[in-house]
PAMAR-558278 format. One record per residue: residue number from 1; residue in three letters; x, y, z of N, C-alpha, C in turn. Coordinates in steps of 0.05 Angstrom, whole numbers, always signed. Each point is the difference from the previous one (the first is absolute). Layout:
% residues N
<NUM; "Ala"; <X; Y; Z>; <X; Y; Z>; <X; Y; Z>> ...
END
This chain:
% residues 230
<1; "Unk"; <-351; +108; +45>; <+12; -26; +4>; <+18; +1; +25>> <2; "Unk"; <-2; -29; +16>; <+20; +5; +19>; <+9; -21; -2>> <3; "Unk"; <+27; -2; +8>; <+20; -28; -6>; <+15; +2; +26>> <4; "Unk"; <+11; -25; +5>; <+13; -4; +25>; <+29; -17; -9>> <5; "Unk"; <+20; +8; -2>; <+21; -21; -24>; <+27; -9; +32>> <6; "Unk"; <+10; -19; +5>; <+7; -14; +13>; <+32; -14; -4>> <7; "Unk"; <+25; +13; +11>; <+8; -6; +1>; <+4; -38; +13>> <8; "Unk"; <+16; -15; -7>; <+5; -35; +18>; <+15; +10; +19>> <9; "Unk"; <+24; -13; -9>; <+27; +2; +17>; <+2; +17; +15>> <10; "Unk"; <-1; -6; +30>; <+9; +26; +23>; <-33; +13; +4>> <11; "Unk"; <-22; +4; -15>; <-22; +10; -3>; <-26; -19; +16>> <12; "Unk"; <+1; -24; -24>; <-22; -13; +10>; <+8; -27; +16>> <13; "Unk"; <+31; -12; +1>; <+6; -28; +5>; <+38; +7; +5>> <14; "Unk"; <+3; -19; +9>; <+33; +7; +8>; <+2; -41; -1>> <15; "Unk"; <+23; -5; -26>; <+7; -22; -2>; <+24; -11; +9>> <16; "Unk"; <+12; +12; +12>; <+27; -17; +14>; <+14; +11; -25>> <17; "Unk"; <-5; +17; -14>; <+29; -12; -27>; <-1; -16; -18>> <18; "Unk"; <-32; -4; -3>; <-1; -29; -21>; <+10; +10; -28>> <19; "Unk"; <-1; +22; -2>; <+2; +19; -35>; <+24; -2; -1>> <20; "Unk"; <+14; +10; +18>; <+20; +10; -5>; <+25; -28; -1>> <21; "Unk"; <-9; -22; +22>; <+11; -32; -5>; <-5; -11; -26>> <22; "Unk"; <-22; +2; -5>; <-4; -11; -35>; <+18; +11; -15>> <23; "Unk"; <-11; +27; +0>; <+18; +21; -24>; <+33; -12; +3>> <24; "Unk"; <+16; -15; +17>; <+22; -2; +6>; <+3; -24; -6>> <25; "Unk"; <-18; -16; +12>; <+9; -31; -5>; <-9; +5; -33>> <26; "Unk"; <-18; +17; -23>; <-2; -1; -28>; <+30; +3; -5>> <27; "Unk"; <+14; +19; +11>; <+19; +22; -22>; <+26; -29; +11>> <28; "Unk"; <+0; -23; +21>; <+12; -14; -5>; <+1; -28; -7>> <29; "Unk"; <-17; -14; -15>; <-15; -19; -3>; <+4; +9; -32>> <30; "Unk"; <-15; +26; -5>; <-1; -3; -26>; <+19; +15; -20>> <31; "Unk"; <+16; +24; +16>; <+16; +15; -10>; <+20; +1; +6>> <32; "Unk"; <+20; -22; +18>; <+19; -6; +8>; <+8; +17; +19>> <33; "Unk"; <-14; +19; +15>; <+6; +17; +15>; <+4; -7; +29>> <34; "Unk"; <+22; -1; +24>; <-6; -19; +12>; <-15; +15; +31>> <35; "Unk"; <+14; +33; -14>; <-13; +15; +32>; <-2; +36; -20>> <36; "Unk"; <-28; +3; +0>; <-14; +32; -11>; <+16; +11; +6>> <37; "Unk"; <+2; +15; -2>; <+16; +37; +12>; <-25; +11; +18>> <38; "Unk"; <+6; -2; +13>; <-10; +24; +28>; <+4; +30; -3>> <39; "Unk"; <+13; +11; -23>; <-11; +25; -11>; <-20; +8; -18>> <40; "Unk"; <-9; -18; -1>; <-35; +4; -15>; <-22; -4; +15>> <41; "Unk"; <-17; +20; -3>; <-16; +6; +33>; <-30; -15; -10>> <42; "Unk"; <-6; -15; +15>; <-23; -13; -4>; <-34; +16; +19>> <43; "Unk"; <+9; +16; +10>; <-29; +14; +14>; <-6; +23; -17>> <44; "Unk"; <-34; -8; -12>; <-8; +16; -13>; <+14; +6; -36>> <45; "Unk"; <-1; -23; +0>; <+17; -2; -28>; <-22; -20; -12>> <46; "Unk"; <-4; -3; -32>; <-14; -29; -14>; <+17; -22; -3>> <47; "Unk"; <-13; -21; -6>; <+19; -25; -2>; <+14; +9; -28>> <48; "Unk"; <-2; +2; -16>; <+0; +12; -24>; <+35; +15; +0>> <49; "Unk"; <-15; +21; +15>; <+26; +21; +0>; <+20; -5; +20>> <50; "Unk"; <-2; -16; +18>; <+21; -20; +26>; <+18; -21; -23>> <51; "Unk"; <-23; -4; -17>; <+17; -29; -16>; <+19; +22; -17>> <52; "Unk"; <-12; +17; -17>; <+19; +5; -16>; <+26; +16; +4>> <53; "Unk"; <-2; +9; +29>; <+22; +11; +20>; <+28; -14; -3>> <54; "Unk"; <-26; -26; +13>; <+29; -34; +14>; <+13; +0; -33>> <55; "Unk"; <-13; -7; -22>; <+12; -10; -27>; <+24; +21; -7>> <56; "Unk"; <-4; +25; +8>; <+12; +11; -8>; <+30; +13; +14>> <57; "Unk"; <-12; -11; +37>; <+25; -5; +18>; <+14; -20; +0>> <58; "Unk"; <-11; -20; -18>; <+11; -33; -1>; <+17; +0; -30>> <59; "Unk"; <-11; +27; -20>; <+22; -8; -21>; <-19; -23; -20>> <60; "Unk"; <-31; +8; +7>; <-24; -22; -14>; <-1; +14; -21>> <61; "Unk"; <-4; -5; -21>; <-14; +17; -21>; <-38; +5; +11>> <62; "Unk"; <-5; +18; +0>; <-30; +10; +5>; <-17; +0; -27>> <63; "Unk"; <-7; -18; -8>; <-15; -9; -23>; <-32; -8; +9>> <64; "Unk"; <-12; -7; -14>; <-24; -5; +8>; <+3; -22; +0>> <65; "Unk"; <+5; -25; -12>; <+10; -32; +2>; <+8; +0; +31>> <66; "Unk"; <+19; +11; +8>; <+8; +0; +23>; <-23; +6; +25>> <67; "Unk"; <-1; +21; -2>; <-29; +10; +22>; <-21; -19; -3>> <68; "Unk"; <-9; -7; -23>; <-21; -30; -7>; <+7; -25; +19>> <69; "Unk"; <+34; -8; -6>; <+3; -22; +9>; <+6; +10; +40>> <70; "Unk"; <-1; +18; +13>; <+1; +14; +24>; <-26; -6; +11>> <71; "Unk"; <-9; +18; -9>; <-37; -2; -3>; <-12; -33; +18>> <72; "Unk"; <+9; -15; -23>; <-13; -31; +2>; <+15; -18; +17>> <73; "Unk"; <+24; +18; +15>; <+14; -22; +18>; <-12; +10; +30>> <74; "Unk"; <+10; +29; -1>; <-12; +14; +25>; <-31; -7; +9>> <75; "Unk"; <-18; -5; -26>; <-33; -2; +11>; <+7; -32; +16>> <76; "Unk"; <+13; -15; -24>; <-1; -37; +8>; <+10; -2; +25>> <77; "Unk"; <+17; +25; +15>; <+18; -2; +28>; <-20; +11; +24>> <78; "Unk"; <-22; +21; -3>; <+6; +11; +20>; <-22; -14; +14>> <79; "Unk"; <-20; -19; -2>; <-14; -5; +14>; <+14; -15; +19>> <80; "Unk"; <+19; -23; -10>; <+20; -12; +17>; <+7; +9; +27>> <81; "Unk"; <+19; +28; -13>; <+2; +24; +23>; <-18; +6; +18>> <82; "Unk"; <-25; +8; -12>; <-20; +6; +24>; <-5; -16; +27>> <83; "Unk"; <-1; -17; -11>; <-1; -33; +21>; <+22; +4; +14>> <84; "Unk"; <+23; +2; -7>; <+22; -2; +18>; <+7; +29; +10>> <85; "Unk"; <-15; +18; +6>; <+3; +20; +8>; <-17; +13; +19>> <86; "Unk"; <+2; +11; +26>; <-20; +7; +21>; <-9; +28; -11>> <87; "Unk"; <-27; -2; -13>; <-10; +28; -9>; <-26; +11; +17>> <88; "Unk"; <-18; +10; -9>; <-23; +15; +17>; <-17; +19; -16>> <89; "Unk"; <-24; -8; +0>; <-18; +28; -7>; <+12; +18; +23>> <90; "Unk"; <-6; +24; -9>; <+6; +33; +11>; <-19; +0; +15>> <91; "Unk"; <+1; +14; +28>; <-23; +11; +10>; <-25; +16; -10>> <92; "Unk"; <-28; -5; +4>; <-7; +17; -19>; <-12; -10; -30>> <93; "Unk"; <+11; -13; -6>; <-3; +0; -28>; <-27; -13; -7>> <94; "Unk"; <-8; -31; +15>; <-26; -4; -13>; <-23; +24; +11>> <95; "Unk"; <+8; +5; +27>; <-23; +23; +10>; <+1; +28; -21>> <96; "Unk"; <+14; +9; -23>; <+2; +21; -3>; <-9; -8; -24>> <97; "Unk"; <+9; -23; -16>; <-17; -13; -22>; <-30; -3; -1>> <98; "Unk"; <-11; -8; +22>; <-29; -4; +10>; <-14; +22; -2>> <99; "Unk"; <+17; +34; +12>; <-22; +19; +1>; <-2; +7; -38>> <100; "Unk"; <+29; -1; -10>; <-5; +15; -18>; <-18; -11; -20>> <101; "Unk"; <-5; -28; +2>; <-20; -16; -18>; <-22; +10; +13>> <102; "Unk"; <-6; +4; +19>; <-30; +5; +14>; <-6; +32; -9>> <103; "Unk"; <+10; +15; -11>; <-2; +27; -9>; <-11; -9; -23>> <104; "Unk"; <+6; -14; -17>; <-17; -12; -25>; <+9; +9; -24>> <105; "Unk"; <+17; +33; +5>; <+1; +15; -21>; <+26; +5; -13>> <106; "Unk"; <+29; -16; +14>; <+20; -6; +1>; <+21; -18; -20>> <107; "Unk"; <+7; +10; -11>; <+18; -20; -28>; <+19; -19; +18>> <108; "Unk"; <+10; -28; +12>; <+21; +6; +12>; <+20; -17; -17>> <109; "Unk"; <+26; +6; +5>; <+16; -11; -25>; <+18; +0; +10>> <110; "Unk"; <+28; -7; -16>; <+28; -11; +10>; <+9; +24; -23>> <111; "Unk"; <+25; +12; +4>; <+25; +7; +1>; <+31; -6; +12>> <112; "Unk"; <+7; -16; -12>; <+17; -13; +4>; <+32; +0; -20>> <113; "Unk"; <+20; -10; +17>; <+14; -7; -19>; <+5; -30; -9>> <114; "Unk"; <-7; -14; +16>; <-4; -29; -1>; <-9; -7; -38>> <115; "Unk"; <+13; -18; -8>; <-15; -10; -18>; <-33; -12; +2>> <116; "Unk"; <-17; -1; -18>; <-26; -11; +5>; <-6; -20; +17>> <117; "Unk"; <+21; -28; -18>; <+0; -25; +12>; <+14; -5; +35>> <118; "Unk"; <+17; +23; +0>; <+13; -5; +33>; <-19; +15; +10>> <119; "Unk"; <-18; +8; +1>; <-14; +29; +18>; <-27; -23; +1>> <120; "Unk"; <+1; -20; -18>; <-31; -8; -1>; <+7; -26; +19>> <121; "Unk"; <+16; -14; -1>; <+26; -9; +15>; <-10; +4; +24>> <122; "Unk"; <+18; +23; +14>; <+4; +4; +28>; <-23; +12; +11>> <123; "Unk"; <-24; +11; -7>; <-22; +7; +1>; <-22; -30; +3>> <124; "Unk"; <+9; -16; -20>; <-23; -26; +8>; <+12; -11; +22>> <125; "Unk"; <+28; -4; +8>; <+13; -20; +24>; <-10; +28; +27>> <126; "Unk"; <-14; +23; -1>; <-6; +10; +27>; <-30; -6; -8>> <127; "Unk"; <-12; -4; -17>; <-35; +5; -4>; <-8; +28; -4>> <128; "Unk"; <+17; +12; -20>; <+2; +25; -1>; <-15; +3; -34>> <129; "Unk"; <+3; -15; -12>; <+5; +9; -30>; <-22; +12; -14>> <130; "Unk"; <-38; -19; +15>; <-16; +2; -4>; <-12; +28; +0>> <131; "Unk"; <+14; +22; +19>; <-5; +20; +4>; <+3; +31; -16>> <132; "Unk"; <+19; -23; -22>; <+9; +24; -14>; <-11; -6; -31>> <133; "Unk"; <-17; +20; -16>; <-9; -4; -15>; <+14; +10; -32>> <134; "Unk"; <+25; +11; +3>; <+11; +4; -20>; <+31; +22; +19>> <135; "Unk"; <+14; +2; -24>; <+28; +19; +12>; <+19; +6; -29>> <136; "Unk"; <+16; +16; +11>; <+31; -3; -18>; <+17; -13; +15>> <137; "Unk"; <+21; -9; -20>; <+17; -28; +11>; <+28; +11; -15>> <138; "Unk"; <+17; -9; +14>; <+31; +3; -11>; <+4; -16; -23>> <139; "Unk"; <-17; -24; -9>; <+5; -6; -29>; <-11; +22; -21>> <140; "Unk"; <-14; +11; +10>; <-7; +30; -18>; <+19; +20; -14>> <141; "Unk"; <+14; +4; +21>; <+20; +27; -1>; <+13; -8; +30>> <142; "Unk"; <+30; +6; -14>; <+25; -4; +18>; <-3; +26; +22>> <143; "Unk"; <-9; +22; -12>; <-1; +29; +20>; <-18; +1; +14>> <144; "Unk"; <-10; +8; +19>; <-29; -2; +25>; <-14; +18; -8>> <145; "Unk"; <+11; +25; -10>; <-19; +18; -15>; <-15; -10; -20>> <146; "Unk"; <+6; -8; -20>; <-11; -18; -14>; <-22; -28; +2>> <147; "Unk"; <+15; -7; +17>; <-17; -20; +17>; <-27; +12; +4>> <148; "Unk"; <+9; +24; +19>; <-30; +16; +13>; <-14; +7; -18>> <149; "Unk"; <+5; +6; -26>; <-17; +18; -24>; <-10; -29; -4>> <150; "Unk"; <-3; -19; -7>; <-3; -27; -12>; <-26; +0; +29>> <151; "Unk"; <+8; +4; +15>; <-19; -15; +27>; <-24; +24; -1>> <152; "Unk"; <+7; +16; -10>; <-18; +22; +7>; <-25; +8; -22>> <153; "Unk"; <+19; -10; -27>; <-22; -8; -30>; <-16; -32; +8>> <154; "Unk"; <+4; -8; +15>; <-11; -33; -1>; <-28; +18; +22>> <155; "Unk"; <+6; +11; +14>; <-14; +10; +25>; <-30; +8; -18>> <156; "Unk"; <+14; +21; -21>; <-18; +21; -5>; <-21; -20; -22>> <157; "Unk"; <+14; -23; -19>; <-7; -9; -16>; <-34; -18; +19>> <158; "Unk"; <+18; -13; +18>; <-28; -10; +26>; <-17; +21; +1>> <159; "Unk"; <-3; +32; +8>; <-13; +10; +13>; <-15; +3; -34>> <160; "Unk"; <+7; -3; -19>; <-15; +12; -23>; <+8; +24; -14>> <161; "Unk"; <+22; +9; +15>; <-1; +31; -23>; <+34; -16; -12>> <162; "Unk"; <+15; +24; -17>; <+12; +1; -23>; <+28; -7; +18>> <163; "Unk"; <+12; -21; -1>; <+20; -16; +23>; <+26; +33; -11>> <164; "Unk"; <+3; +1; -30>; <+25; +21; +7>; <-6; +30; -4>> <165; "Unk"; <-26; +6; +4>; <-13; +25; -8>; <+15; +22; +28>> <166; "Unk"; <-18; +28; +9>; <+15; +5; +26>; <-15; -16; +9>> <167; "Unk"; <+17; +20; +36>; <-31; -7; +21>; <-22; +5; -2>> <168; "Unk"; <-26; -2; +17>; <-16; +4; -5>; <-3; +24; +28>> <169; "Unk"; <-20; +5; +2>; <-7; +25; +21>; <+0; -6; +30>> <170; "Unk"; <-10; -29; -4>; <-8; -13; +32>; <+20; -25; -2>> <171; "Unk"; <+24; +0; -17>; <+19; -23; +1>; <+12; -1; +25>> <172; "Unk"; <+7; -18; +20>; <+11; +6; +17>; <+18; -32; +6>> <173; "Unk"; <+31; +3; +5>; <+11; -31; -5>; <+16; +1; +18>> <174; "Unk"; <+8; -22; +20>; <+20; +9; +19>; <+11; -26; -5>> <175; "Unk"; <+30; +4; +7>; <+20; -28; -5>; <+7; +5; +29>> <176; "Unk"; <-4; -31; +12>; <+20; -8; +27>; <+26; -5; -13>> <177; "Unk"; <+14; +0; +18>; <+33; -5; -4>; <+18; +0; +23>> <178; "Unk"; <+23; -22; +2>; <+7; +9; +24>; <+33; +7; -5>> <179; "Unk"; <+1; +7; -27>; <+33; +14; -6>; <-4; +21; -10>> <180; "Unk"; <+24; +27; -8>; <-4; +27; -6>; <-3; -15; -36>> <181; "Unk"; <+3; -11; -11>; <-12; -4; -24>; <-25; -5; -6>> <182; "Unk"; <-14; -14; +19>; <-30; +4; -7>; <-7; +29; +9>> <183; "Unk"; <+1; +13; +9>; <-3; +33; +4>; <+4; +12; -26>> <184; "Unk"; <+25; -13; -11>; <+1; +14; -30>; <-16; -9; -19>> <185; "Unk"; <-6; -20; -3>; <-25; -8; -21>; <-8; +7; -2>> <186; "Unk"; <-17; +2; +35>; <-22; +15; +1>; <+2; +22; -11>> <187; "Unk"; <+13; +13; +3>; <+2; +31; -7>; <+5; +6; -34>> <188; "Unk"; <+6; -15; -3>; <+10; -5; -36>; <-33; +4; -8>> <189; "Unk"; <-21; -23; +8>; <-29; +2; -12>; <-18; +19; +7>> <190; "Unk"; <+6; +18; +17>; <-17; +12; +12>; <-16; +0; +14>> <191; "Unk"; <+10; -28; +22>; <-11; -18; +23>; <+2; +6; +24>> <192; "Unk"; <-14; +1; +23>; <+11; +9; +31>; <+13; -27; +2>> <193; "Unk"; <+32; +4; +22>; <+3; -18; +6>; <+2; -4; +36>> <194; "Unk"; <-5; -23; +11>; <-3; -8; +20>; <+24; -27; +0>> <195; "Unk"; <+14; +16; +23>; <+31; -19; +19>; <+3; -10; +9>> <196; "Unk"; <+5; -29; +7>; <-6; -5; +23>; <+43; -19; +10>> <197; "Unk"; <-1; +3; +16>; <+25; -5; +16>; <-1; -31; +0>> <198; "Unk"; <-8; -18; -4>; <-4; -32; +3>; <+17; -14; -19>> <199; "Unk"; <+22; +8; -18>; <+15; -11; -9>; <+31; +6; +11>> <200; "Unk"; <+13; +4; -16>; <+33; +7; +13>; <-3; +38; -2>> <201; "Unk"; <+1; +11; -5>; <-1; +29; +0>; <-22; +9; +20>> <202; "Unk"; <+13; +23; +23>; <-1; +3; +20>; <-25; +29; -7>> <203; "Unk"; <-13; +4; +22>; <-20; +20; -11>; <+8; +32; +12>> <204; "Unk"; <+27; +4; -5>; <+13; +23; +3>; <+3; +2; -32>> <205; "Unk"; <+16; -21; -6>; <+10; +2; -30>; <-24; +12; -25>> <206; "Unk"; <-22; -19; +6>; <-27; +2; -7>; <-17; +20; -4>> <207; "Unk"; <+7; +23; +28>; <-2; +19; +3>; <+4; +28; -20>> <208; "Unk"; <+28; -7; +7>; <+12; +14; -27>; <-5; +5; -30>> <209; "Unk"; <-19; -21; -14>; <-8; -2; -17>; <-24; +14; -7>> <210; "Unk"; <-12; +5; +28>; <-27; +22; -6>; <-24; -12; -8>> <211; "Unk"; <+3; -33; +8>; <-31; -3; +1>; <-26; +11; +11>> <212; "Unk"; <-27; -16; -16>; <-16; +18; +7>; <-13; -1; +34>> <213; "Unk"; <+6; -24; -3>; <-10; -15; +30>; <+25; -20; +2>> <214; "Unk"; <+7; -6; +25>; <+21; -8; +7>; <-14; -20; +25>> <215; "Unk"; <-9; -24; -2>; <-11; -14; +34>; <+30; -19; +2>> <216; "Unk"; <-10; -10; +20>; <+25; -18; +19>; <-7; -28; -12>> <217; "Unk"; <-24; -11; +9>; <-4; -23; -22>; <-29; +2; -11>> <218; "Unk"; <-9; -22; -21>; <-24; +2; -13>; <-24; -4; +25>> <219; "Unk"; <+6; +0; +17>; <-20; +2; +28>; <-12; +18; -2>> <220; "Unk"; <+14; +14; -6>; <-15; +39; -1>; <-23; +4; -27>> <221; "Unk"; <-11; -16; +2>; <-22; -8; -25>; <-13; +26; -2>> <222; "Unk"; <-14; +10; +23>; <-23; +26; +3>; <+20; +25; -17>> <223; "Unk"; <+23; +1; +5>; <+11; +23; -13>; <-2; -6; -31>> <224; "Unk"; <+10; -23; -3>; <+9; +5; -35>; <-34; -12; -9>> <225; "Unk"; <-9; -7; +10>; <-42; -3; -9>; <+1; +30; +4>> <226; "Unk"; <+4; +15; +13>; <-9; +28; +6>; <+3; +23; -25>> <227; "Unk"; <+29; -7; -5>; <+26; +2; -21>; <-15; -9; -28>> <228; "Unk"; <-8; -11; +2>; <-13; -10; -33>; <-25; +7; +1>> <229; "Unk"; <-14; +12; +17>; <-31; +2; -4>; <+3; +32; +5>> <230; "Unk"; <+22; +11; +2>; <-8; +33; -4>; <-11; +10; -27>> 
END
């Protein structure tokens, strides 16, 4: 089996901030909050585990009622956001989408921390969404590791064999990512991971993390096609 799992944010699209505006105009609209804390790090984090950060830097109770009623303000906000925000497909991205469909033999999927509904969201407002035929989502699991194990049983369940069994002999799964936490996912499932510098984290930092392939942007298609077809 081969899977291709896809970081959004910073990876495939860069929104001005629409996530992170929603997530703010939610926590004050609906939780009386009138400005987040800027010590809870939003790159490479789930919506999930960002929310239950703020509740818990805000003095929220972290309940599931709570995260529910988060959930359904943030999705109802962020399209708003998008619109009012100068965003961009990534370089790269539909061209690197194109080969790996044309390989035929390719799972490709989302890993994300985004909740379902914001990822399906900011993915339909680029013409992106169609492309992705299944993923793990931050309404899953608040942790990315987790996330990835979820993205990686959905993968295996498509290809036909046993979604939480091992690998298989010729399994081969690579997660794009463009923060040192998708590197860890990856590495949590037993996934190559591939870096890419197109979000806020610099590809020195990136470096450091010991990816398996490291390009500048998803332009570099021939490498990570190269990269997945060894």
């Amino acid at each position: 089996m081969k899977a291709c799992l896809f970081d959004i944010d910073g990876t495939l699209v860069l929104t001005g901030g629409a996530g992170m505006f929603a997530f703010a105009e939610t926590f004050a609209e609906d939780f009386g909050v009138p400005e987040i804390s800027r010590e809870v790090p939003f790159a490479g984090q789930s919506d999930r585990g960002i929310a239950g950060n703020l509740f818990v830097a805000h003095g929220i109770e972290n309940t599931h009622e709570n995260w529910r009623r988060f959930r359904e303000g943030y999705v109802a906000r962020i399209e708003d956001h998008l619109r009012r925000r100068e965003g961009l497909v990534l370089p790269g991205v539909f061209a690197l989408l194109d080969r790996l469909e044309s390989l035929g033999d390719v799972h490709i999927g989302l890993l994300t921390g985004n909740v379902a509904a914001a990822a399906e969201t900011k993915l339909r407002y680029y013409d992106l969404w169609h492309r992705f035929a299944f993923g793990g989502f931050g309404d899953d699991h608040p942790d990315r590791n987790d996330i990835a194990a979820t993205a990686v049983a959905r993968a295996r369940e498509r290809h036909g064999s046993s979604p939480n069994g091992a690998a298989s002999a010729d399994e081969r799964i690579v997660v794009i990512g463009d923060t040192p936490n998708d590197v860890r996912c990856a590495r949590s499932v037993g996934a190559y991971a591939v870096a890419v510098p197109t979000g806020h984290i610099t590809a020195e930092e990136l470096a450091t993390t010991k990816p398996d392939l490291l390009v500048e942007t998803l332009e570099d298609a021939d490498d990570i096609v190269a990269f997945l077809s060894d």
